[in-house]
C-alpha positions as CSV (number, residue, x, y, z in Angstrom):
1,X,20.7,-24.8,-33.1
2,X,23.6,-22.2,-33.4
3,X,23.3,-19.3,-32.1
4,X,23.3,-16.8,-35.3
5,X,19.9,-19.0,-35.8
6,X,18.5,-18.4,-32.6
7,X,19.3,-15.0,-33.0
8,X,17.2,-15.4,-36.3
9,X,14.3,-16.6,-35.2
10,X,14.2,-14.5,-31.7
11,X,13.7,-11.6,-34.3
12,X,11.4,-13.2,-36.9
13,X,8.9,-14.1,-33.4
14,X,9.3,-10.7,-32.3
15,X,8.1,-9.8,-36.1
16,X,5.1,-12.3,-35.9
17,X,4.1,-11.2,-32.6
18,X,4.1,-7.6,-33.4
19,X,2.1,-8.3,-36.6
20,X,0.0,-10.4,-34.6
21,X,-1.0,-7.7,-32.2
22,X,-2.0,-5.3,-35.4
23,X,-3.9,-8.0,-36.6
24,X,-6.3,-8.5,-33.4
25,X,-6.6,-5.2,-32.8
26,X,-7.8,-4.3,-36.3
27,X,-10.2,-7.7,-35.7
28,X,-11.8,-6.9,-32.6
29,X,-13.4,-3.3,-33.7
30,X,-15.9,-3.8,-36.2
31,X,-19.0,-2.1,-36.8
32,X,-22.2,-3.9,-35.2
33,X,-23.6,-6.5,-37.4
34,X,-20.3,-6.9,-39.4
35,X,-18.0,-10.2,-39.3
36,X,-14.1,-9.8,-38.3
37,X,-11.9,-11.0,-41.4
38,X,-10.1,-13.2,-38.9
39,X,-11.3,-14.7,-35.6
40,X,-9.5,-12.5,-32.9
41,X,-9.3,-15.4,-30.4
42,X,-7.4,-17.5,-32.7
43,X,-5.4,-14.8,-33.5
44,X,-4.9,-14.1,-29.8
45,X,-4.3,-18.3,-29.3
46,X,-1.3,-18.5,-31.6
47,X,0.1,-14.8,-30.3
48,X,0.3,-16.6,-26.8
49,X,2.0,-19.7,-28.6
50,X,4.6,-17.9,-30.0
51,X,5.0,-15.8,-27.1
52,X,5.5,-19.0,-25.5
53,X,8.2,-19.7,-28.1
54,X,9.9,-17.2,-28.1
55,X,10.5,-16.7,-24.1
56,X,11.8,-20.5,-23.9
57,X,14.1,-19.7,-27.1
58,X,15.4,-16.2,-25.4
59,X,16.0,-18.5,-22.3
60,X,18.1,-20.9,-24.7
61,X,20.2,-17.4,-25.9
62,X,21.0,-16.3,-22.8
63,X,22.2,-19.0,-21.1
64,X,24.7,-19.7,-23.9
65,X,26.1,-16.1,-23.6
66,X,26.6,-17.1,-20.1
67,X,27.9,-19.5,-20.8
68,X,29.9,-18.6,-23.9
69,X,33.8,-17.3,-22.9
70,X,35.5,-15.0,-24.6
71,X,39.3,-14.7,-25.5
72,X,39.6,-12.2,-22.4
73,X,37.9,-14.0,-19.8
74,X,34.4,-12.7,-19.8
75,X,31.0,-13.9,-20.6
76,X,29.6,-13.2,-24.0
77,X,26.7,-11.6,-21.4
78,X,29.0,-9.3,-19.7
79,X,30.7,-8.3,-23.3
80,X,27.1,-6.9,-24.4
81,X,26.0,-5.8,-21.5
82,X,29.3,-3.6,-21.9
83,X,28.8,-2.7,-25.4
84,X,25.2,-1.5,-24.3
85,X,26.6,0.6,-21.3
86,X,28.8,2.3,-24.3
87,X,26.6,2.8,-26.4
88,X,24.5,4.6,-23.7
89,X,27.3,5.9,-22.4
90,X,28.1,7.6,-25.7
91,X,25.6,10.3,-25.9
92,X,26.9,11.9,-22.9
93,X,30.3,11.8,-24.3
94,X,28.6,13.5,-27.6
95,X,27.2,15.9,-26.0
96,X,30.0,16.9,-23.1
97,X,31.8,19.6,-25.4
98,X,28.3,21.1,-26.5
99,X,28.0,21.8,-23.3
100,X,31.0,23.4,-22.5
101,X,31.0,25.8,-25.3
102,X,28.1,27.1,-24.0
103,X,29.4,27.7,-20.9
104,X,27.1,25.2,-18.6
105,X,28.5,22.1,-16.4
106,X,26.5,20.0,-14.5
107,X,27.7,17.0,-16.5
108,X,30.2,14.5,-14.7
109,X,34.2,15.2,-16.8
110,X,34.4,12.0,-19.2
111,X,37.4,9.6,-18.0
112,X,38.7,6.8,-19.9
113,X,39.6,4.3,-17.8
């Protein structure tokens, strides 16, 4: 499986699962005397198989961006784990010169490395 397919599938899971959980909760409060539409407990069975699923095939992802090099040397884990840190990073650097105009610090001065 390539990866753009794991990728795929890790986020079709995480859609099933999701819907899952709506599904069992809407099933397990009914009104005394009334039947569920669907039996909670098998709902709840094939949440935990595709939980199942899902963790060995997010296992399978990350080990290939470990193991995955790019053109400058790092790990396809270490590239996104950058790209996240920038991304987080960026609100700060959004907000730095709002700050200053009004006249407060406290931030740490942005440096580009």
């Amino acid at each position: 499986m390539k990866l753009a397919e794991a990728l795929l599938l890790r986020s079709e899971n995480k859609q099933k699962i999701e819907n899952l959980q709506y599904r069992i909760l809407a099933n397990i409060k009914v009104q005394e005397g009334d039947k569920p539409l669907e039996n909670p407990q098998s709902l709840m069975h094939e949440a935990f198989e595709l939980n199942e699923q899902l963790c060995a095939l997010i296992k399978r992802i990350n080990a290939c961006n470990n193991a995955t090099k790019l053109p400058t040397g790092q790990t396809l884990s270490e590239a996104i784990v950058e790209r996240d840190m920038l991304m987080k990073n960026g609100i700060y650097y959004r907000l730095w010169p709002q700050r200053l105009w009004k006249g407060t610090t406290g931030l740490p001065t942005p440096r580009l490395k």
